[in-house]
C-alpha positions as CSV (number, residue, x, y, z in Angstrom):
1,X,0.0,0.0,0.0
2,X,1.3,3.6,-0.5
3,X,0.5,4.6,3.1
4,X,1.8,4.6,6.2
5,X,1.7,1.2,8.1
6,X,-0.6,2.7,10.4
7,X,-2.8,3.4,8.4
8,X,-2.7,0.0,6.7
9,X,-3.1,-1.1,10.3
10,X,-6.1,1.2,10.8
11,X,-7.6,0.4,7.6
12,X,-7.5,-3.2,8.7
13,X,-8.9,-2.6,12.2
14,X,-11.9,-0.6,10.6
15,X,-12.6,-3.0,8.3
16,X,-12.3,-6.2,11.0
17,X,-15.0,-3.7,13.1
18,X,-17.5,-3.4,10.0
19,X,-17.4,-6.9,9.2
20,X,-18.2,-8.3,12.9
21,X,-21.3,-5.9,12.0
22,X,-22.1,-5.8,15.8
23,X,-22.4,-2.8,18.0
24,X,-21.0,-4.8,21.0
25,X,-17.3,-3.5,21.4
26,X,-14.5,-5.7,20.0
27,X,-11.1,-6.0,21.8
28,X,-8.0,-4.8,20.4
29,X,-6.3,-7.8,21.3
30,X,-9.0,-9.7,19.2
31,X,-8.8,-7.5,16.3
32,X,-4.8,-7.8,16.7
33,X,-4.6,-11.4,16.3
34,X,-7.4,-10.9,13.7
35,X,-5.0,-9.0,11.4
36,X,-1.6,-10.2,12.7
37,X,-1.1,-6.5,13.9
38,X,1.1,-6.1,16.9
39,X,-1.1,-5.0,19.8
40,X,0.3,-2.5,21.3
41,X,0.8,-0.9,18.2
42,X,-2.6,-1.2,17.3
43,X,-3.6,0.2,20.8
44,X,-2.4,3.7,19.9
45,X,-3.8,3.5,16.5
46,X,-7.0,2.7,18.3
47,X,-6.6,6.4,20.4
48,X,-6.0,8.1,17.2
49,X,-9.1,6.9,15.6
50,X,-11.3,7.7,19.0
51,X,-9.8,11.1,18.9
52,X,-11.2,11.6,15.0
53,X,-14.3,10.1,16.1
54,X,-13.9,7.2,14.4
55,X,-14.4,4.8,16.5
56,X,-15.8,4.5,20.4
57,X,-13.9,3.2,23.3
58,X,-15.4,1.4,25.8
59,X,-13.7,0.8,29.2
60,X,-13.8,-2.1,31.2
61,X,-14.6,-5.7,31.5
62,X,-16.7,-5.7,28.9
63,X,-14.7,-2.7,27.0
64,X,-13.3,-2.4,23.5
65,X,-13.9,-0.5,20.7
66,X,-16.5,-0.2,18.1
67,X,-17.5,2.0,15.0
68,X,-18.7,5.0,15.9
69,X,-21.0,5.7,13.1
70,X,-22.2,2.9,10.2
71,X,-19.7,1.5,7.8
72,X,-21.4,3.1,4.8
73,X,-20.8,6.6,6.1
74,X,-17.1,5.9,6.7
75,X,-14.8,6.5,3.7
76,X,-11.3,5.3,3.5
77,X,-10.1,9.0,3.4
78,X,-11.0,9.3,6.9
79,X,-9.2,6.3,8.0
80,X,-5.6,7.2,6.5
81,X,-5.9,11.5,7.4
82,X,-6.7,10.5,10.7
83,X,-3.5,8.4,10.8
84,X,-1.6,10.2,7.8
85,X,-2.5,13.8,8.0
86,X,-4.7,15.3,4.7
87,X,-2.8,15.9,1.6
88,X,-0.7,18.5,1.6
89,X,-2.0,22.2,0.0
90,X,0.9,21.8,-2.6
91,X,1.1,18.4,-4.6
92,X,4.6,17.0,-3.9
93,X,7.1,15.2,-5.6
94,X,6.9,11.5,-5.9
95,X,10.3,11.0,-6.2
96,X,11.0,13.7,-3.7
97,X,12.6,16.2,-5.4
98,X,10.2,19.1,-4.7
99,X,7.1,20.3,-5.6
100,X,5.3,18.7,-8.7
101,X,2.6,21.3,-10.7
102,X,1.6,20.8,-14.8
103,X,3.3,24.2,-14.8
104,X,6.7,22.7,-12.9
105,X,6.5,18.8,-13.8
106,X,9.2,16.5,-11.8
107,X,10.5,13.7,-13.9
108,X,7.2,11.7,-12.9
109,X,4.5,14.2,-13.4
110,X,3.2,12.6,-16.5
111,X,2.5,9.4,-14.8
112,X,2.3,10.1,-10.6
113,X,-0.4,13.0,-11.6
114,X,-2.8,10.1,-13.2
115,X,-2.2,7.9,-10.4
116,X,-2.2,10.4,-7.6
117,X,-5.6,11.7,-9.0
118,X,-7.4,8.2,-9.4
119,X,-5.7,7.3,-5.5
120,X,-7.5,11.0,-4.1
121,X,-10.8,9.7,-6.4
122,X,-10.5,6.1,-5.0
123,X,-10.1,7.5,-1.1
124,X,-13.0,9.6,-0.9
125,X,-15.6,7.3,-2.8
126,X,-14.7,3.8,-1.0
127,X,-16.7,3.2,1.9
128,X,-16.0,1.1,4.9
129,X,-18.8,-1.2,4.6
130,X,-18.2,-2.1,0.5
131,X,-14.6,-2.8,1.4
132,X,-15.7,-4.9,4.8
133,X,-18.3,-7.0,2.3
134,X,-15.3,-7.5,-0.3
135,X,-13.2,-8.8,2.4
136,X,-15.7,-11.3,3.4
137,X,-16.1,-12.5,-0.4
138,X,-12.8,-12.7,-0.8
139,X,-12.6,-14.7,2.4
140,X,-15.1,-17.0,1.0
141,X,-13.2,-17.3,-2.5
142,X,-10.5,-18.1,-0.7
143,X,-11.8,-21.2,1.3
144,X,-13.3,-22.6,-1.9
145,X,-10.0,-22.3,-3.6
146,X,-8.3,-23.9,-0.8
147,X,-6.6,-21.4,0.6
148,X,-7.3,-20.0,4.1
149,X,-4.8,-16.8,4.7
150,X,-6.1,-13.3,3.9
């Protein structure tokens, strides 16, 4: 993925909480193990994504986390600028050198502008919930085909 690994990590989380499709709250230790993400790491993902009002904390025996609104009004651009930080106000360079306008192209523009544009496009149309239900067909392709690792 071109993000950060927390906000693969987050991504992840989300999507384990929207398939569970409960509104009891999940461990992160569960959710961890779920994903193979370590736990403590995931812990302080978790507090970022409370913080953005993603999702809900609950302390206690009981406790956990949860979604704190429906999977379908969650888009993956909320996710990874929770965890990220939104795009900068100036597109950058892809290959670092600076910044990258049609007026000032880096080496790259041509291509990194069509791919940056459909990767904006892609993170604020995707929703939590179509993602979760891919997942689970995926899961289930996967078990026909013989394979059980996601």
């Amino acid at each position: 993925m071109i993000y950060s690994k927390s906000s693969e990590y987050a991504i992840q989380a989300m999507i384990y909480l929207a398939e569970k499709k409960t509104s009891n709250p999940i461990m992160i230790s569960e959710i961890a193990k779920g994903y193979n993400i370590p736990q403590q790491f995931l812990a302080k993902i978790a507090q970022t994504l409370v913080k953005h009002r993603l999702l809900i904390a609950i302390r206690g025996r009981n406790g956990g986390v949860r979604l704190a609104k429906p999977p379908a009004e969650i888009y993956l651009h909320h996710i990874v600028w929770a965890i990220d930080g939104p795009p900068p106000d100036r597109e950058q360079c892809v290959i670092g050198i600076d910044y990258c306008t049609d007026k000032a192209p880096c080496p790259l523009h041509h291509r990194w502008k069509v791919i940056r544009e459909d990767n904006r496009e892609m993170l604020e149309t995707e929703t939590l919930e179509e993602l979760a239900e891919r997942v689970l067909e995926k899961r289930d392709l996967m078990k026909k085909l013989g394979t059980e690792s996601l």
